[in-house]
N, C-alpha and C positions, 0 to 999 in steps of 0.2 A: 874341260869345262870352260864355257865361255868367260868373257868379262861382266864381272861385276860394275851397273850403269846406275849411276846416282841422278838424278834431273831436280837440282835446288832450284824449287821455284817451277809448282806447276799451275800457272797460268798459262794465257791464251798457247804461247810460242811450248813454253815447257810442255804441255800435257799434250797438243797436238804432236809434236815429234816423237814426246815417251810414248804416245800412245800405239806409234807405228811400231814402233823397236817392243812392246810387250805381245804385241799380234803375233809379230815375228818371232816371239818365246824367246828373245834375249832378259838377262837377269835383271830387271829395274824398280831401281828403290823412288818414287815419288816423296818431296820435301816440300811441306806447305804450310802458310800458315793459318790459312783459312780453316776452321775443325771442321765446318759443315761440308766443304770441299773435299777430305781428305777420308770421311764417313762414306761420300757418296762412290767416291772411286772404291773403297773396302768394299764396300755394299754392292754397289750394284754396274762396278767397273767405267770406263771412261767411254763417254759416248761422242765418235767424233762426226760430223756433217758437212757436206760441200757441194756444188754445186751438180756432181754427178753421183748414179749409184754407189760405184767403186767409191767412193768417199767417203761412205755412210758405213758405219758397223759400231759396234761396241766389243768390247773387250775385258777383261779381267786386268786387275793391276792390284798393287800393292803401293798404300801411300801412308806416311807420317807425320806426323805434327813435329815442330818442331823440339817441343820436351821429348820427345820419343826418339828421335836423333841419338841421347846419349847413351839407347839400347844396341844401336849396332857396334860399339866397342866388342859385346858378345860373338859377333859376325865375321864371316868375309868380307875384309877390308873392298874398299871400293876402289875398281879400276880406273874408271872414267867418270867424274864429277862436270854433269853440264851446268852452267851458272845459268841461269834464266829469271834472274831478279831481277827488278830494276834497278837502274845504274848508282840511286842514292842508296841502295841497299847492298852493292855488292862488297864490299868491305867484311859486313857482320855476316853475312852470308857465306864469303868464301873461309873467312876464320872458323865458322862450323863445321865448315865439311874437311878443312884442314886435317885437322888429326883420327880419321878416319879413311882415308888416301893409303894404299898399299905401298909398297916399296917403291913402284914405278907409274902408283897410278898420277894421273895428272889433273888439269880443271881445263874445261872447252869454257870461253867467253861466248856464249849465244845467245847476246843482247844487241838489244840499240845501241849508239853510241860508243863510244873508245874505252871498253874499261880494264882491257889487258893489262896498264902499267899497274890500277889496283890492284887487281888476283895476284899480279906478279911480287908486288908488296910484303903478299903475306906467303906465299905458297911457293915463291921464286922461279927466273922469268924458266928455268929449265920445267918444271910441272903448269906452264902455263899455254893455251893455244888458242886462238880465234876462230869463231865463225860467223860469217855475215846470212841472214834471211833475208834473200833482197823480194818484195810482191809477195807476201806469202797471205799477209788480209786476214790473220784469224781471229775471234773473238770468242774470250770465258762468258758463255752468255747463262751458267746457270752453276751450281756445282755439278760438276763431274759431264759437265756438257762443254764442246768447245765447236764454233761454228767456224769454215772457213769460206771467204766472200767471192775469192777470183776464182778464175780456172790455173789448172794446173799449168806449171810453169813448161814441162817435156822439154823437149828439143827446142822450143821457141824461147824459155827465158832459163837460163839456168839460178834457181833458188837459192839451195846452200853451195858457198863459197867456204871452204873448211883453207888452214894456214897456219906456219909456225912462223912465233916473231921474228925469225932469224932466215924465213925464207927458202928451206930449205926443203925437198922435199923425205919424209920420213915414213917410216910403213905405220906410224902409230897416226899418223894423218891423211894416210889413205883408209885406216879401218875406222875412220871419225866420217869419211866421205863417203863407204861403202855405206855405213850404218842409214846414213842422213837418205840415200840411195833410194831406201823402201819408203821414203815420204813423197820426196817427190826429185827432182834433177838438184843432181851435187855435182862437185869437182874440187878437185886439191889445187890451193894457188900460188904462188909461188911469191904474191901481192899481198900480202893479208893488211897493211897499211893502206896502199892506196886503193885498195877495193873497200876497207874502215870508212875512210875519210868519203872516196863514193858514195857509200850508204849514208854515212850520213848527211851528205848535202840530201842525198834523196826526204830522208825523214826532214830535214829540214826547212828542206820547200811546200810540204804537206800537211805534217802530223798541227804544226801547232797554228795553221791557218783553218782547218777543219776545228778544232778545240776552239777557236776566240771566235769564230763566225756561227758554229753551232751548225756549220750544213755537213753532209756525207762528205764523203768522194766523191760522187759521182756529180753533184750539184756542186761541188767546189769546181769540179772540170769544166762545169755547164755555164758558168759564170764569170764573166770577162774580170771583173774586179780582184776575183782571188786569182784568175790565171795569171795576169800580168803583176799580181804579189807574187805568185809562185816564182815566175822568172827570176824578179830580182833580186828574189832569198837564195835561189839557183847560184845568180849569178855572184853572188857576194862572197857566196860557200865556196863555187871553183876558186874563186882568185885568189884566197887569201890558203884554200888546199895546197893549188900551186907554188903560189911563194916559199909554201912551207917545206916542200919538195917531195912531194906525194906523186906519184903516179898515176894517175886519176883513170878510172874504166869510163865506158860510157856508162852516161844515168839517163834513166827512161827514152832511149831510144839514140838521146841525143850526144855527142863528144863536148868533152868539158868545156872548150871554148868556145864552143856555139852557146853555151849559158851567160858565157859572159857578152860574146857581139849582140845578143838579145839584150841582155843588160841595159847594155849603152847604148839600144835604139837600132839596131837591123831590125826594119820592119819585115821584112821577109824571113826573117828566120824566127819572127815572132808570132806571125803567120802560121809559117810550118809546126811551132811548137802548139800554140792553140789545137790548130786540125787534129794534130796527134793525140792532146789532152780531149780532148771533145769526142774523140774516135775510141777513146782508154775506157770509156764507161759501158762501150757496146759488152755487153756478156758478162757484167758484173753485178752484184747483186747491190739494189738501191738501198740498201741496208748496210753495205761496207763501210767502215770507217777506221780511221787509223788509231792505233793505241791512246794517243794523246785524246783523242776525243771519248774514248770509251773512259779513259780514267776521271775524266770532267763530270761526263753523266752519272758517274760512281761516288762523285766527291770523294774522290783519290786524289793523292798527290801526281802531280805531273813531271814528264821527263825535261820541262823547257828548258831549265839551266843547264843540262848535258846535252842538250842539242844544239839551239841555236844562241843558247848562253853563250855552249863551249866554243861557237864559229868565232863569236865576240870578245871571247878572252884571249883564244887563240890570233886572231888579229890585231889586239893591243897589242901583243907581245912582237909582234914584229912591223906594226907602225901603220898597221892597215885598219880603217872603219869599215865597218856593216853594218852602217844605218836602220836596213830594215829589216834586220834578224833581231836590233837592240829593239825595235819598237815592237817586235811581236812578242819579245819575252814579258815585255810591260803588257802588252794586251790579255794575252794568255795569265801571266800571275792576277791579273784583276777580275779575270771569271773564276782564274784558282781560290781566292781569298771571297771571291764574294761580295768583291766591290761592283763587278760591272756582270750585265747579266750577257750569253753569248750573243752575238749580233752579227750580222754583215754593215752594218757601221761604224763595230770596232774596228774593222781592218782596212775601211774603204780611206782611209787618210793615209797609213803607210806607207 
């Protein structure tokens, strides 16, 4: 009998990945809190979309609220617990699925930002594992719908990054990369920190400049004022990753200290990043955008204090500023709260 697959938290990331692993007839339990979301998966299964045929189909699934959680006590215990909440939810999130974990089952982190050392808090760091979604673009655009904006990643970007904190490779993190497989390009890393800390510079040169300007992706690409904020959120992210002794992969194309001599004014390699970001929209859908923005439009809570917060606390701590990750958590929290409405002359001062 296979593994029993839990995905806490089926939004955009959750429910596109469960959605692949149910097609596939693996055992999976959907945890959510939305009822109407959780109704329409029972009902009428998970409907996922993308930019090509192959992308599109719907599926049957099985999903629960989360009072209904304390029905699977009755059950087989669950092997693999994916966390897919967001970062200020994973606390109470991973304490539920906690004591319903098998003897050896574990919790995968397949979120934004760093939140291993959390799971690892309650569930300890041995039942804890990583995975990074680097470009994956998808968006909950309805219940029990989930749209994905890019093309597939293939041979050309690999998506999921699966890894154990300790670095090591294990067969319980190759059957986490096999799984991820049927979505779209996986691999087991041997990095699972500095491919973290990679993503997240990536999210944090993006997510919360598309959120406080109110444009796509693809219009954030298309626009000299958010490119060159992108840089120097880039750049602020590598340096203070680095200090911190992280490994860094390359992000979008480019190797971490090209974020930074762009930084500090290489006009040629400011150049070269523009062309690439401007070139990034060709076969994307005008309608992409990153989490942070969908959660604005939602009047959702935002990830900015685990992102570009975290760049900012992470660099007090060892004596480093980042001026303009600090100014975009201020720009971003005042479309959060409803002080300032989105604009592109929130960010044009940064």
């Amino acid at each position: 009998m296979g593994k029993r697959i839990l995905i806490m938290g089926a939004g955009a990331v959750g429910a596109y990945v469960g959605g692949y692993m149910a097609r596939m007839g693996e055992d999976v339990i959907f945890v959510d809190p939305w009822a109407e979301h959780v109704a329409a998966m029972n009902n009428d299964g998970l409907t996922l979309s993308g930019l090509t045929d192959a992308e599109c189909f719907n599926t049957p699934t099985r999903a629960i609220t989360l009072t209904d959680v304390q029905g699977l006590k009755r059950e087989k215990p669950i092997d693999i617990a994916f966390i897919c909440m967001k970062s200020y939810d994973t606390a109470w999130a991973t304490m539920l699925v906690k004591d319903y974990l098998s003897r050896t089952g574990f919790c995968v982190s397949l979120q934004n930002c760093i939140n291993e050392e959390t799971i690892a808090d309650i569930v300890g760091w041995g039942r804890t594992t990583g995975c990074i979604a680097a470009k994956i673009a998808v968006e909950l655009i309805g219940p029990g719908k989930v749209r994905r904006g890019v093309p597939l990643g293939g041979k050309k970007h690999t998506v999921f990054r699966a890894g154990e904190v300790h670095g090591r490779i294990t067969p319980r993190i190759e059957e986490i990369a096999k799984l991820l497989s049927a979505v779209d390009s996986a691999k087991v890393t041997n990095n699972l920190w500095g491919e973290r800390w990679s993503k997240l510079v990536a999210n944090a040169m993006r997510n919360g400049v598309c959120a406080a300007s109110g444009l796509g992706a693809n219009a954030c690409d298309q626009e000299t004022i958010t490119r060159r904020l992108t840089i120097r959120l880039a750049g602020e992210a590598v340096k203070i990753g680095k200090a911190l002794g992280y490994q860094l992969e390359t992000i979008n194309k480019f190797e971490p200290d090209d974020w930074v001599a762009a930084m500090d004014g290489d006009t040629g390699m400011i150049a070269s990043m523009e062309k690439v970001m401007e070139e990034s929209a060709i076969g994307r859908s005008d309608a992409s955008r990153p989490s942070m923005a969908q959660d604005i439009d939602k009047k959702r809570r935002t990830e900015i204090h685990a992102i570009n917060g975290f760049v900012v606390e992470k660099g007090a701590e060892i004596g480093l500023t980042a001026p303009a990750n600090a100014a975009l958590v201020e720009a971003v929290t005042q479309v959060e709260t409803g002080k300032s409405k989105q604009s592109l002359d929130l960010v044009r001062s940064i």
